[in-house]
Each structure stands twice: as C-alpha cells, then as structure tokens.
N, C-alpha and C positions, 0 to 999 in steps of 0.2 A: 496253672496246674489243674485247679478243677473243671475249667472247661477242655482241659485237652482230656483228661477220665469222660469228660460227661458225652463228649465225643466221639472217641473209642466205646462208649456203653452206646449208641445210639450205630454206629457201625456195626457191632456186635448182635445190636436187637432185630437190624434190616438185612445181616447176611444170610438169612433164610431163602432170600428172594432172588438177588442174584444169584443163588448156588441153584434155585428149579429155572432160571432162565437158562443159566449153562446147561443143567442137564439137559432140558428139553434142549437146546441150539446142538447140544451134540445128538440128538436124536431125530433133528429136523426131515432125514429123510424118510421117515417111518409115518405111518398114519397112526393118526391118534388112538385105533385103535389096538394098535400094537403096542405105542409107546405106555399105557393104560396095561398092558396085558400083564401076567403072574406075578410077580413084585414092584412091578413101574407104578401101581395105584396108591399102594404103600408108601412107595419113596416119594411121588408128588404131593400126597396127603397130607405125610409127617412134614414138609419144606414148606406147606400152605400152613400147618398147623402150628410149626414153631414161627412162623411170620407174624400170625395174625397175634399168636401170644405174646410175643416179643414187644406190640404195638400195645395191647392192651394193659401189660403189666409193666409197661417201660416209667412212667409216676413214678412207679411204686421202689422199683429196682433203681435210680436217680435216688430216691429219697434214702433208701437204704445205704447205698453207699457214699451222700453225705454226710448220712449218719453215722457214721464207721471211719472214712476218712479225712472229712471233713466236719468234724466234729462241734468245734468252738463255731464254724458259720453256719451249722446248722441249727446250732442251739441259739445263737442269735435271732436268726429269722422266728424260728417258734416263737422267742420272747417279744419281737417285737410287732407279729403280729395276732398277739395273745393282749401284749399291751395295748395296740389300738381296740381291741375287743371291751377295754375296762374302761379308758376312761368315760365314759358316761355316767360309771358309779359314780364318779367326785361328786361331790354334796357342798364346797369353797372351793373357793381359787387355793387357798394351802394345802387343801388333799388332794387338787389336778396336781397342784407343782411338786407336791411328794410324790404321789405316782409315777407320773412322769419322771423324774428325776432320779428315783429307785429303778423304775424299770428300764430307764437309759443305762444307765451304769451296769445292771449286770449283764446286759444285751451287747454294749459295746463298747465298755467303760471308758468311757469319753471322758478328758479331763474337766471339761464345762458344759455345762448345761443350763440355761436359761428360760425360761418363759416371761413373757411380758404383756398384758392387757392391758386394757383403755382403764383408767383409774376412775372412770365417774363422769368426768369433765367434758371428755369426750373431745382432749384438747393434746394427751399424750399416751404413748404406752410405756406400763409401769411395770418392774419387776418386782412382784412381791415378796420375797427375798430380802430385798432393799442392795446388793451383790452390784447390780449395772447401773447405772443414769440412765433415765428414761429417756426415751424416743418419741419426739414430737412426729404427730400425724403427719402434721403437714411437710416434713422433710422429702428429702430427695432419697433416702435409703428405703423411705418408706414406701415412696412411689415407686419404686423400684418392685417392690412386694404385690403391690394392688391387682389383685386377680391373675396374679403369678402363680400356678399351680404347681409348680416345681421347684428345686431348690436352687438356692441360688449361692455357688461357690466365691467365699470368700478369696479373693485371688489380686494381692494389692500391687503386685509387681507385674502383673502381666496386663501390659498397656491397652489390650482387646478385652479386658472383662470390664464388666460395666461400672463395678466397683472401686476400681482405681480412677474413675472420672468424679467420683462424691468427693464432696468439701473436705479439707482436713478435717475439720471438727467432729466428722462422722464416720471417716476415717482412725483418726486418733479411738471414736466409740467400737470401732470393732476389733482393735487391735486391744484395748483394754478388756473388753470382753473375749478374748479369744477366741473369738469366731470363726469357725472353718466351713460351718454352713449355715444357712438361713432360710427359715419357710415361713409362710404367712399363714393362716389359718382366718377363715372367710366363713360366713355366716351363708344361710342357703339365699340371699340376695347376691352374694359374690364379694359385701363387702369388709374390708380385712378390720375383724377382731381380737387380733393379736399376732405373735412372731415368736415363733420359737427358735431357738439360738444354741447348736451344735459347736461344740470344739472336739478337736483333733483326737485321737484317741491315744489310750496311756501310752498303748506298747510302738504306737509309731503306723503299723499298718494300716491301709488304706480304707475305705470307707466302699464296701463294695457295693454294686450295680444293685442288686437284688435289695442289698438292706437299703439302698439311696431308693428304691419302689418304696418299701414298709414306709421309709421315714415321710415319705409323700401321704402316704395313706395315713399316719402319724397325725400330722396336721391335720389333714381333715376331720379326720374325727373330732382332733381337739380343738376346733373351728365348730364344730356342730353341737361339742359341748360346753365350749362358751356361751351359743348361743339359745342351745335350751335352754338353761341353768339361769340364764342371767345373770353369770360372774363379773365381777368388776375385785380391783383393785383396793384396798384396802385405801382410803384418804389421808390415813394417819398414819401409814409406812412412813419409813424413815428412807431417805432413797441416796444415795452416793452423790446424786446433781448437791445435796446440801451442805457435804460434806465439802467445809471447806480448808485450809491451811491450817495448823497447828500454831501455837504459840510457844516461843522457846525462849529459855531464858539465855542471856548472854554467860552470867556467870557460872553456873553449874551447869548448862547445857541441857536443861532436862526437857522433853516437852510436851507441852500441857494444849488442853481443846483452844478450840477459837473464840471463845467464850471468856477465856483467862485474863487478866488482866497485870498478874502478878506470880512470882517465883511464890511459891509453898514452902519449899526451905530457905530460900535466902532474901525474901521479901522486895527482889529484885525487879524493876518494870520489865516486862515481856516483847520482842519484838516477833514481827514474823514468821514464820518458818517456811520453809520450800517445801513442808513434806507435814502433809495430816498427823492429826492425835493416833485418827484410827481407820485403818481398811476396812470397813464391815464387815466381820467376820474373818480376817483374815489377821492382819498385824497390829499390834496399838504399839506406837514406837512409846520407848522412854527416856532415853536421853541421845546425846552424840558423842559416839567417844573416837573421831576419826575423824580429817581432813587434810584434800593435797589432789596439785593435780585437778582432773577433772572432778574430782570424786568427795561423797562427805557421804562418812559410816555411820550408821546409828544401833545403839543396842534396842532388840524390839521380842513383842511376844508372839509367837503363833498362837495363835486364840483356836487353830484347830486340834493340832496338835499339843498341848501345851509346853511348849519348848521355847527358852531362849533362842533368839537367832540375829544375826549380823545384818544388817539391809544398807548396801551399797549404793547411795543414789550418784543416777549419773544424767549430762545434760539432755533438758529436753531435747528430743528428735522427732523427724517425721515417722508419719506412720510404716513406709516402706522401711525405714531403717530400725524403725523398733521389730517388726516381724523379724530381720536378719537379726538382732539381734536375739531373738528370741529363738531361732536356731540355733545360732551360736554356741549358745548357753546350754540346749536341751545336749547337744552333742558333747561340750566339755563335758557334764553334767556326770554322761556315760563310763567317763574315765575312774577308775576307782582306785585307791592306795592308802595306806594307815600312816603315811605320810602328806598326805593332799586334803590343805582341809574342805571339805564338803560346800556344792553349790546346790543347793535346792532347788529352785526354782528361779522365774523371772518373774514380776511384776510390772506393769505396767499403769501411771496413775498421770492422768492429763496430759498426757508426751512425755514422762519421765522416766525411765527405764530406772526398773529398782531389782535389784541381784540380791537372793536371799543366800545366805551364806553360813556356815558352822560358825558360831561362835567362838573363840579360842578366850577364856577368861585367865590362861597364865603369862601372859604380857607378851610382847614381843621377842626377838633378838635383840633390835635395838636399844629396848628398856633392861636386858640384861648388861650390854656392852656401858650404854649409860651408867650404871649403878656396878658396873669392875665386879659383875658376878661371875664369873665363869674359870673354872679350869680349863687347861690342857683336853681333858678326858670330855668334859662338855662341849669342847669344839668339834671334837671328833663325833663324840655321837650324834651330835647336831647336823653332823657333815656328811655322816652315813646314810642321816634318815632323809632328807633331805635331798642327795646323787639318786638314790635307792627310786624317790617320788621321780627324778628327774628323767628317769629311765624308763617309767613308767607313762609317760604325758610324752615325750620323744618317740615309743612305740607307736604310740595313738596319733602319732603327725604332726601335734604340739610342740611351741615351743613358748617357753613362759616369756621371756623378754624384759622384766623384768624383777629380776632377784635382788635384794637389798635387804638386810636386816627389819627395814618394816613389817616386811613381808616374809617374814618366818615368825609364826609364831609356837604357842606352847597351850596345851589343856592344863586344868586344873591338875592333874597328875606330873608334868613339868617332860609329855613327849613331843616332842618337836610336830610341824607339821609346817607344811608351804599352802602360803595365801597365794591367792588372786592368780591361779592358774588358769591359761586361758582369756585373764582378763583381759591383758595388756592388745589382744588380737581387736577383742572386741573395743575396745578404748580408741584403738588404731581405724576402726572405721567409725565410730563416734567423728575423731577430728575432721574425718570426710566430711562427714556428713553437716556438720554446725562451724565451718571453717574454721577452725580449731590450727594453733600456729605449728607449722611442721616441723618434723624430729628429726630435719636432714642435718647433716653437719655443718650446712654454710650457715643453717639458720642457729645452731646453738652459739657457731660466732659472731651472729650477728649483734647489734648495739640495740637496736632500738624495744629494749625488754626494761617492765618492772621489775623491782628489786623480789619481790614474791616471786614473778615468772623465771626470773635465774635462776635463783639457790635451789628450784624446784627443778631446771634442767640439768643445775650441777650434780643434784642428786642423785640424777640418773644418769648422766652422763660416765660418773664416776666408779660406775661399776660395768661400764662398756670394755668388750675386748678391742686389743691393737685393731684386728680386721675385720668390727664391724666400721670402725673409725674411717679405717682405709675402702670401705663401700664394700665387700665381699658381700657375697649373699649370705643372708644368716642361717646358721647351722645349731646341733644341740652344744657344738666347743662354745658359743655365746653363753648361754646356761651354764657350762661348767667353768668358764672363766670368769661370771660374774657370780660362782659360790665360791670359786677359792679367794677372791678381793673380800668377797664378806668374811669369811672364815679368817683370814688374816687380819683382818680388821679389830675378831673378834677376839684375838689371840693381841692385839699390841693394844686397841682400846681405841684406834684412832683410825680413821679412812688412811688407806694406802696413797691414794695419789692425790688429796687434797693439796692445795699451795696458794700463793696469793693471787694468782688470778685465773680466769677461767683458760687463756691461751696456757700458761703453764702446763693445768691440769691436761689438758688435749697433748700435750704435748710428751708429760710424762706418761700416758696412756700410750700413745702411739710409738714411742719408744722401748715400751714394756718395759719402764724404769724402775725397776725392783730390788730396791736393797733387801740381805739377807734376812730374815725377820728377827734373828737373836741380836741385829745390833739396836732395834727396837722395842725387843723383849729378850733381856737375857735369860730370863729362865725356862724360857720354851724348849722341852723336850729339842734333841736333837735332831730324831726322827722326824718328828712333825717338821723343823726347820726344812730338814729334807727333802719333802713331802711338799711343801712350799716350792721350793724350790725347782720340781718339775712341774706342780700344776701352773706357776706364773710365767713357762718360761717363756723368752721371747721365741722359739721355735714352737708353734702350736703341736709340732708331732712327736715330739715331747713330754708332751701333756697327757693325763689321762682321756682316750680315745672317747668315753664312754660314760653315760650314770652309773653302769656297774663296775664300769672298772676303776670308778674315782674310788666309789664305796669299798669295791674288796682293797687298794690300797691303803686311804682309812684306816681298812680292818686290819691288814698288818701292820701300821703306825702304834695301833692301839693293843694290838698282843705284845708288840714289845716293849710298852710304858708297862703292862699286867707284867710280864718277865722280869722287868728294873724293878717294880716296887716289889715282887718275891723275893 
C-alpha cells in the first residue's frame, strides 16, 4: 500500500513534464517564437516551474504523507534511526543492552531482543541478560556472521537458507531464542564483536525494507561502540548454558534447583527432572500437578508478570518442528472466549516445547465426577459454557479433538472453561515428528501395547463418535459428540461405554450403543434424559448441528428444571 501512495506521489510530482511535452507536441508546427508568444510563456513557465518544484520538494511531500498515513512506519524509522544516533552514549554493556532494547521495543516491539558480546575470554558470546546460552566463536552460526554486513533471516524450514544447514544444537539455539533475524556487529578491523538478535514482532506484521536498512545501520553503530568503549561481558553473569535440570521430588512432586538433594517438606531423596527450577527471568516451576499422554503439567511462576500459570511440557523435537509449533500456538492463542482457558505463550528449552497456559485452580470435571459432586443444573451449565467455547474454536477452523472430563476445568470461582484447545492439533504433529505410535483405528486394536499405553488410548478412545471410528473426516459433530459422552458421564458418574475389553468398547461406540440415561440415573430430570437422547443419537442429524445450537438446547433443558422447581 505505501509504495503504491509513494508511487502515485512521484507520478503526481513528474506530471508537469509530460503535460509541456504535449503541449508543446500539439504546437509542433509553430515556431518557437510563436509558441512563446502572449500567454504560451506563462503556460511553459508555470509547467517548468511546477516540475522543477515537484522534484525539489518531492523528500519533503513523501515524508509528509508518511507521516499522516503511514503513521506507526514512520515513527518507527525516526526511532530507529535516532536510536543508532545514541548508542555511543552507553558507558556498560547494561546501558547498551537497555538502550537498545527500550528503543527496539518502542520502534518495533519485537517480542525478543537480544544482545551478546565476547565475555573476556575471547572464547564466546555472552548475553548479558543471562536470557540466551552463549554462542561459541568458533561455531558455524557464527561464521556465518563474520563480515556479514547484512541481516541474516532466520528461515529453518526453507531448505535454501543457510540456516537450516547449521547443527541441530544451534539450531535448537535460535529456536529458543526466538530468532527472526540476526546481525553481527564488527569492529573497524571487520572483525565480529558481537550479534544482536531480533524476534518477530508482537502484532505479526512483517519487518519492513526500510526498517531491515536502520537495523543494518543498528549494528554498526553497535559494532563501533563495542569497540570504542571496550565492552565485554560481565564473567560473573549467570548464563542459561548453566542452568541445568531441576530436582523433583517423587512424593509431593515439587521441584527444587539442581543443587537439591532432598524434598523440604517430605525429607524425600530427589530424582531428576526434565524441566529446570527456573527460566531466567521468566518461570520458576514449583511443583507437577499433571501427567498422561505425551504431556506432564507443572504449576509455575511468571516472574514477569507475577502470575500463577500452567506450563505444559511436551517431547523433545527438532528445531523445524518446534518453529511449527510455535505458530501453532501463536494462532490458537488468537482465539478468545470466557469459556477457553487461556494459552499465553510458548517456550522453548533444549528441544522441549513448553505451552504456558491459564491456570484453572478449581479442579477438574473429572475430579468433580470422582467426588459425585454435581447436579443436574451443573451439567447443564457446564454444558452451556463449554458448546458456547466450542463454537467459538469451530468459527476460527479449530477443532479440539479431544474433550474428556480432564480437560474441563473450573477457576477458583467454580466457572467452567475448556482446556487444551488447539492442543490435540499440535500433539498430532508432535507424533510426526518423534515417531510417536499412531491414533489410526487398526492401531488402537492393535496388541502389542503397555498396560499404561492402553488405558491411555482407552481413555481417548472412549469419547470418540460412531464416524470418526468408521474413518469420516472429522467435523465440529466430533466435539459435540464427545461433550454430550462427557456430560452423560457426568450426570450417571461412570463412562458411557466403558466394558471389559477394548474390542467391546469400539464396538459399543461404533454401534452408538446408548441406553436411556434414567435407567442409569433415575433421578435425572426428564428433560435432560431427552436432551440425551438426541445429542447420542445413533443418526448424527439428529443431533445438535452446532456449539450454538447444543447451548441454546441446554438452555431450554435448563428454563424448564427453573419452571418445575417454581
């Protein structure tokens, strides 16, 4: 858009010129001193005179209407080339990387930002931050930088950039760093005393021509004030390469630094953990209140934000498949609803894809079905909020895949909300990706499974509809058939089609083997019986079409219990 404006104002400044070629081509057979005679000197004058203007205040009238409508890139550019104008004030390496790192953010608020210098040793580059693992000189990412004057796009999937041919392990280093671009910053010898480290910006938009100039000139500068200054790196940073595995207790699940030897509260010996005490700056887990599946939950701190939050780990992958899923995530992310609990962000630590997630501190669905807490009226509202989300993530092209009682939980105030939306997508390329055992039907009947690995496909098996069984392509009727299995569940206290063995189970699924729920639960409203009774039926059209049309049914289930207890 703004080069087609910048365009049209540059055709706009030069039609002076062709408009005195025409006139004069229409006047060709006149002698020039005719064409010159009583108003002709006027009209060539003014057409010379609004040309030459047009040329000289063309900057000016560009800049203007950057400034006007193209607003946020204009104010950009000012800042960033205001900012290469300062850094030389820094006086430390922690007042360049505040600089810099303030005047990144309001210029193009990029989700990361990094600087990294030689620490001393003259053996790595260090962020002093302490945020990334330092970068040995002598690597292949680095040599990649050396008297590279340009930036160099992070681009791990496109088999022609040069970056997708680096080690995993440097690899895995730009994917945890977030990297979307890379500049080297070189002393007046040429050679590189440091890399600064761009990520993607907040709102998505692309990294424009003119600012990818600045961010050249960026470097340099910050390359020339490395090297006046004499900056180095802090020895005694604390750096991420240190940061090694957490210590977790087996009995209480809490987990403590790597340094631990022993539970705090339970005096228990400590083993392991897959997942540090602390991100630098970012999360310090505290304990585990979740596993299954690919997946192990931990409750954890944002240390930015100070908020409780969920952090999902899941298994190591390559670096190409952590970028995907790092889209993944940003786009579920996008989906919003007072039903859907919240995905913050993604993290990435050694190759292991970590999902920060809303916390839900009032238990499950399951933990309420366990414990025969619920009415009638609490399935329904649970049922409402729940369709309501489902119609929401179904708009957006989503489809959850899997719903199950786990995955409903509740806040401290007791309102429903749906977990791991989006997940199940990303999980599903997980299996790609770490050959992970496939969720086709021949293999759930397959034999040759742990006893863990079953009860974990029965689990999910059991809230599959007739035709995803029978292979149809899946639709949001998946979704809303595997909430009315939960909701019925929730209403008798026991899984629908559980039986003694897994051929059974496939079996009464695929037959949409559904006794009436009151010979299960006699005291279930009638309604609701009803209400059952088309969302299970064995003719999917039948069935509520829709998330909003489960929810407005639902809702008149639920004015006619309000009506019976009047």
């Amino acid at each position: 858009m703004r080069a087609l404006v910048r365009a049209g104002l540059t055709l706009l400044v030069l039609a002076p010129f062709p408009a005195l070629v025409a006139y004069l081509l229409a006047r060709r057979e006149r002698t020039v001193g005719e064409v010159l005679a009583g108003s002709g000197l006027v009209v060539v004058g003014l057409f010379l005179l609004l040309g030459v203007a047009g040329l000289l205040y063309r900057p000016a009238l560009i800049e203007a209407v950057d400034q006007r409508l193209f607003r946020q890139r204009y104010r950009a550019r000012r800042l960033l080339a205001r900012l290469a104008d300062r850094v030389a004030a820094a006086g430390d390496v922690e007042a360049l990387e505040r600089l810099l790192a303030r005047g990144l953010e309001r210029a193009l608020g990029l989700e990361r930002f990094a600087l990294l210098i030689d620490d001393g040793d003259g053996g790595r580059l260090v962020d002093p931050r302490g945020e990334i693992r330092p970068l040995d000189l002598e690597s292949p990412l680095v040599s990649l930088l050396l008297g590279e004057r340009a930036l160099l796009d992070v681009e791990l999937e496109d088999s022609r950039s040069p970056v997708s041919l680096l080690p995993e392990p440097e690899r895995h280093w730009l994917v945890d760093g977030r990297a979307r671009l890379l500049a080297g910053t070189h002393g007046a010898d040429g050679d590189l005393n440091g890399v600064l480290l761009f990520g993607a910006k907040k709102d998505e938009s692309p990294i424009y021509a003119e600012e990818r100039r600045l961010l050249i000139a960026l470097a340099g500068a910050t390359g020339r004030a490395i090297e006046l200054l004499g900056l180095r790196a802090r020895r005694d940073r604390r750096s991420p390469e240190e940061v090694q595995p957490g210590m977790e207790c087996v009995r209480c699940e809490r987990v403590f630094a790597a340094q631990a030897t022993a539970c705090e509260y339970c005096a228990q010996p400590l083993e392991t953990s897959t997942v540090p005490a602390l991100l630098p700056r970012k999360y310090r887990f505290e304990r585990r209140i979740g596993s299954g599946g690919m997946a192990v939950v931990y409750r954890a701190r944002d240390l930015r934000l100070g908020r409780t939050v969920a952090i999902k780990t899941l298994p190591r992958v390559s670096p190409e498949a952590a970028m995907r899923l790092r889209r993944e995530a940003r786009a579920t992310a996008r989906v919003s609803h007072p039903g859907l609990a919240a995905i913050y962000d993604l993290e990435t630590w050694q190759g292991m894809p970590m999902l920060i997630l809303e916390l839900l501190e009032g238990g499950t669905l399951a933990d309420r079905i366990a414990a025969q807490d619920l009415t009638p009226r609490d399935v329904i509202d649970t049922g409402m909020v729940v369709a309501q989300a489902l119609q929401t993530i179904h708009d957006a092209g989503i489809l959850h895949r899997d719903i199950k009682p786990s995955n409903i939980g509740y806040t401290r105030s007791g309102s429903a909300k749906l977990l791991d939306f989006g997940i199940a997508r990303l999980e599903s390329d997980l299996r790609r990706d770490v050959s992970w055992h496939s969720t086709s039907t021949s293999s759930w009947l397959g034999r040759d499974r742990s006893a863990s690995t079953s009860n974990q496909l029965v689990g999910t098996i059991s809230y599959l509809s007739p035709e995803a069984l029978r292979g149809e392509p899946p639709s949001p009727a998946v979704d809303l058939w595997a909430l009315s299995v939960v909701l019925y569940e929730a209403t008798i206290g026991e899984n629908l089609f559980y039986g003694p063995s897994l051929a059974t189970l496939i079996e009464r699924i695929r037959d949409a083997d559904v006794p009436p729920v009151r010979e299960r639960a006699p005291a279930c409203p009638e309604p609701l019986a009803d209400f059952f009774a088309n969302a299970l039926h064995r003719d999917k059209n039948r069935r509520p079409a829709s998330g909003e049309a489960y929810a407005l049914a639902l809702g008149r289930v639920r004015r006619m219990l309000i009506q019976s207890d009047g």
